[in-house]
C-alpha positions, 0 to 999 in steps of 0.5 A, spaced: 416 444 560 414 438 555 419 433 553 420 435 546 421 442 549 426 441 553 430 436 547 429 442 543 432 446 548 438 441 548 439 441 541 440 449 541 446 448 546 449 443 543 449 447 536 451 453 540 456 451 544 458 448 538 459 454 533 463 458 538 467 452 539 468 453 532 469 460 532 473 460 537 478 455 533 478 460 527 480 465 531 486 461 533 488 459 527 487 466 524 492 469 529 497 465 528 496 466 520 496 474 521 503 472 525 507 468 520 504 472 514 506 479 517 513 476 518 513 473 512 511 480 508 516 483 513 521 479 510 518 479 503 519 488 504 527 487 506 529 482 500 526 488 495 530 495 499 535 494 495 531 494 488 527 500 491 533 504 493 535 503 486 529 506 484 528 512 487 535 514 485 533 513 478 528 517 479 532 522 483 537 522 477 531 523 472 527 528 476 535 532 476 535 531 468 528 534 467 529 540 471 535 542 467 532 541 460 527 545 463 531 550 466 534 551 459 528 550 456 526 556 459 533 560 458 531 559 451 524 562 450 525 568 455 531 570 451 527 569 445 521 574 448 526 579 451 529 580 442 522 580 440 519 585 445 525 589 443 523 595 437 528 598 434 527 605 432 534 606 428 
């Protein structure tokens, strides 16, 4: 091999080894990032139970006062239909 040859060959390691030492440090410091960011989100869920239980009561008590207009909603238009069906013949 000629000398340019193996110099080049060199630089090629060199820039090599260097971008896997580099990946490999991303790496390392990605992890401990999605360590702390998950406990972070953890914690940020914990603090904000209380507003979502909140919530899904509301929701429930809304979802129980929905029914019961329908319900009586519907009471109403089958009587309606049931007197307007009826024929007289008197």
């Amino acid at each position: 091999m000629s000398r340019k040859t193996e110099k080049k060959n060199s630089d090629i390691e060199r820039i090599i080894k260097s971008a896997v030492q580099a990946g490999l440090e991303a790496g390392r410091i990605q992890a401990e990032r999605t360590a702390t960011d998950a406990y972070k989100a953890t914690e940020r869920r914990l603090y904000a139970l209380p507003t979502l239980k909140k919530k899904v009561e509301d929701a429930r008590e809304r979802l129980a006062e929905l029914q019961r207009r329908s319900d009586r909603g519907l009471r109403k238009r089958q009587r309606g239909r049931c007197n307007a069906n009826r024929t007289s013949y008197h």
